[in-house]
N, C-alpha and C positions, 0 to 999 in steps of 0.2 A: 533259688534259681531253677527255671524249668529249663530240662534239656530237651535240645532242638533234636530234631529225626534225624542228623547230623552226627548228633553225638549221639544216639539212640543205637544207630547202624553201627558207630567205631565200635561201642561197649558190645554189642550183640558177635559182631566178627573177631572181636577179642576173647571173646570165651570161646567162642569154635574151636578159633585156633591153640588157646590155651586146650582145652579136652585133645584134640591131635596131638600136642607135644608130647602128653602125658600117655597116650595112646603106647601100648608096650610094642604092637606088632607094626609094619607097616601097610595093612588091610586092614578092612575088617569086615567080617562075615556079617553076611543078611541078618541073621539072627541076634545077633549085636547091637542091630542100628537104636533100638528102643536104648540101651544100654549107653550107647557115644553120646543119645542124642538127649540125656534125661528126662525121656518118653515122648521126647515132643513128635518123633516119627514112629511109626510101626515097621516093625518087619514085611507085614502083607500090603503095608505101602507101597512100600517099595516092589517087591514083586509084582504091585499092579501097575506101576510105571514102566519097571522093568518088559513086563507084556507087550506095553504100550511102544515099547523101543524110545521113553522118554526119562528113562533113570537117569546112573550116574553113569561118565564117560571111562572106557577102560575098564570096565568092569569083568572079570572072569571067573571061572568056575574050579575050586579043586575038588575034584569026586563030584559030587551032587550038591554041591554048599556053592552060593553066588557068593564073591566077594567083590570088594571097593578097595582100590587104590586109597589111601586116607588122605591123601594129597587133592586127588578128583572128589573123592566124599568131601571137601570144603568147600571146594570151589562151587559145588552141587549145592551145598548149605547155603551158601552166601548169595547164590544167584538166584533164591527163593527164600532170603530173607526180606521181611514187610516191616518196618515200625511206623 
């Protein structure tokens, strides 16, 4: 049985969310994101979106280290997932 892009998108936003739950902190730092996202993003990715003022929403800084909301880092996932 081939699955539709339908159930492509449920299974792909299912594991998102599953890696957040499992997530220990409620951030997660820039440097991380290769780490949440099982490389599919880079760190300098996102800093270049960042620049762009087109990252993640809510996003702020402790010391010199950018963080994500893990909450917004989904939503961020999910609204630039393709299948």
């Amino acid at each position: 049985m081939k699955n539709t892009a339908q159930q492509k998108r449920e299974a792909a936003i299912g594991v998102i969310k599953e890696s957040a739950r499992r997530w220990s902190a409620g951030y997660i730092v820039r440097d991380q994101i290769a780490e949440f996202t099982g490389g599919a993003y880079s760190s300098r990715y996102f800093a270049n979106l960042d620049s762009r003022r087109e990252g993640v929403q809510n996003s702020f800084k402790v010391g010199r280290r950018q963080c994500y909301p893990v909450e917004s880092l989904v939503r961020f996932l999910i609204s630039r997932l393709e299948v």
